[in-house]
N, C-alpha and C positions, 0 to 999 in steps of 0.2 A: 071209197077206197083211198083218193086220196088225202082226207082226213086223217083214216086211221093213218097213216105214211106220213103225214105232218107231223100227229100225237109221238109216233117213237121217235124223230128226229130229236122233238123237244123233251124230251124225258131222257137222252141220253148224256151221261155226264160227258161226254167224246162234245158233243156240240155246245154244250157251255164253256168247256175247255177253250176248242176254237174258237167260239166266239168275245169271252174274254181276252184270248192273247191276242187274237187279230186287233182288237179295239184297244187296247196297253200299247203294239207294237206299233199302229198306228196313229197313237196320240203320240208316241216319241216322235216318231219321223217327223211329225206335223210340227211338232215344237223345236226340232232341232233346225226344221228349214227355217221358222218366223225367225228363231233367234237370227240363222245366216243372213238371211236378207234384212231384216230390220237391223241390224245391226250396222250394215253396209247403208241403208239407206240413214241410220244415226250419223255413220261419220260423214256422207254428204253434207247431214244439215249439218252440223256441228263442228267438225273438222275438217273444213277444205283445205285448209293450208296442208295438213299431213297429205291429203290424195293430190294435190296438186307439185308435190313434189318429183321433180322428173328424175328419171331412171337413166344412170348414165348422161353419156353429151347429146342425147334423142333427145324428141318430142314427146314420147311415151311419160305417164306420168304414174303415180303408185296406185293410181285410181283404176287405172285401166285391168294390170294384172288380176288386183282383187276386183274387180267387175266379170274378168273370164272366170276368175275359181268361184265365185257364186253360182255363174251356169254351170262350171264343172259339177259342181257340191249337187248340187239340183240333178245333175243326169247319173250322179254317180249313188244319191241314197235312192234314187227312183228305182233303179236296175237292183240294189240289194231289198229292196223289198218286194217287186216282181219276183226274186229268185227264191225268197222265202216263201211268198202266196203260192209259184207255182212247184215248190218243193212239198215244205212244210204241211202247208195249208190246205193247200190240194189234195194230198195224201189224207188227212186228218176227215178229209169233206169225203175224199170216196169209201173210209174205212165207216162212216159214220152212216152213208148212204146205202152199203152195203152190209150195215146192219138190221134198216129200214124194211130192208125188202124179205 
């Protein structure tokens, strides 16, 4: 039984659909964080003088703020793709499982 229930999942274009975009939507994410943080970690190696530039008459330096919006950027595409999985994808997974049956 649950063979046959595998066989229609995988014959259904509904699940190559989602499986295609999940795996597109999730090689962007994937490549949009390497760029943020690789990039942040380029201008360590390469430009300290620019991050070492302090903000204002502080101690604070240009380093610091872009070190918090890396962690921003990171909580902030984490939660737009949770909101699509558990929208989108979700949806696309029980219409698709509720063809199965």
């Amino acid at each position: 039984m649950h063979n046959d229930t595998y066989e229609k999942i995988r014959a259904n274009p509904k699940y190559h659909q989602l499986k295609n975009t999940r795996n597109a939507y999730g090689w962007v994410m994937t490549i949009l964080m390497l760029v943020v943080y690789y990039g942040y970690i380029a201008l360590i190696a390469f430009n300290k003088a620019f991050l070492a530039q302090p903000l204002g008459s502080g101690v604070t330096t240009v380093g610091i703020p872009l070190g918090v919006g890396v962690i921003a950027f990171t909580i902030i595409i984490t939660g737009i793709y949770v909101r699509r999985a558990n929208g989108e994808f979700d949806a696309l997974k029980d219409e698709i499982i509720k063809e199965a049956k």
